[in-house]
C-alpha positions as a printed Julia matrix, in Angstrom:
89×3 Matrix{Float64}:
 105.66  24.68  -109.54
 101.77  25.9   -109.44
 100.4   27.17  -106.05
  96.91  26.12  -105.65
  94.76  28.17  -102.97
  90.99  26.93  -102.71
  88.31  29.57  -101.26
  85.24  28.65  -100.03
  82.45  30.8   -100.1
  79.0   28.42   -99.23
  78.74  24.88   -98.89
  78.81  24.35  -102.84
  80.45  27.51  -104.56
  84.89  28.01  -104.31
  87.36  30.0   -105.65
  90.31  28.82  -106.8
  93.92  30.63  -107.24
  96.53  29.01  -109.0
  99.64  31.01  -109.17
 101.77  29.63  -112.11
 103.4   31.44  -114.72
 100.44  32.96  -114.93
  97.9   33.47  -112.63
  94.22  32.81  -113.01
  91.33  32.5   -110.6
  88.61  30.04  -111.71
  85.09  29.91  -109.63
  83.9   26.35  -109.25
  80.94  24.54  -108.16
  80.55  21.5   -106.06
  77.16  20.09  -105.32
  76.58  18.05  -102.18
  75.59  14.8   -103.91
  78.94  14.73  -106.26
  81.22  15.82  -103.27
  79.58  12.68  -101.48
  79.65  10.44  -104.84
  83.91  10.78  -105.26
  84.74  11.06  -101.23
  81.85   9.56   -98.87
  82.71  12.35   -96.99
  86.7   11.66   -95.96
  87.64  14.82   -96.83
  87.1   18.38   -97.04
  85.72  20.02  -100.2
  88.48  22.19  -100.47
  90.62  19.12  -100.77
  89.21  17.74  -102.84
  88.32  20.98  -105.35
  92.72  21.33  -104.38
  93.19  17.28  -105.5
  90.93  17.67  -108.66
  93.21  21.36  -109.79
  95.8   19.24  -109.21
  94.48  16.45  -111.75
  94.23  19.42  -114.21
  97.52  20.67  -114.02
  98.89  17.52  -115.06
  97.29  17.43  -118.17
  97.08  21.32  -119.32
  98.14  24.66  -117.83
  96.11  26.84  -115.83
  95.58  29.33  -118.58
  93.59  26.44  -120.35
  91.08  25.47  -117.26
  87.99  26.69  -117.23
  86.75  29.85  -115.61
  84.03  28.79  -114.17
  82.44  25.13  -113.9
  81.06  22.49  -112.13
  83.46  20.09  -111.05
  82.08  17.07  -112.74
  82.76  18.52  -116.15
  86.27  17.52  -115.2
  84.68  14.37  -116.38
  83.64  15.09  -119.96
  87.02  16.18  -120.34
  88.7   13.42  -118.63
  86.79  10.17  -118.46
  89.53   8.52  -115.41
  89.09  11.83  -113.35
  86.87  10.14  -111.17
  88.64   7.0   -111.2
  91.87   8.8   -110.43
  90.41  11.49  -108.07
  88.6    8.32  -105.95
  92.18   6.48  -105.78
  93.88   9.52  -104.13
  91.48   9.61  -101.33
């Protein structure tokens, strides 16, 4: 099972841990207006940066993420993250 653990260090920059066979650390960015777009607010960034690794891991391994991206990019990769992402808030 992967262990996710979510940093935050300003309103739009994280780092994420996940502990898995491997362990990587990823730095991710979240700007305000795409944080709004998939949760109106409901949640906490961190949740949702935790909810979208979590989206991830389902589909590759953590050696395979990115090291560092913007959180909508999950979407070029993914077209239903958004969908899915919006439907577990």
């Amino acid at each position: 099972m992967d262990t996710i653990s979510v940093k935050k260090f300003n309103q739009i920059e994280f780092e994420v841990t996940v502990e898995s066979r491997i362990t990587t650390i990823h730095k991710v960015s979240l700007p305000l207006a795409y944080y709004q777009k998939l949760t109106s607010g409901k949640i906490p960034a961190e949740i949702l940066i935790e909810k979208s690794f979590e989206f991830l891991l389902q589909r590759e391994p953590n050696s395979s993420i990115l090291k560092s991206f913007e959180l909508s990019v999950i979407g070029r990769y993914f077209s239903e993250f958004e969908e899915v992402i919006k439907s577990r808030i």
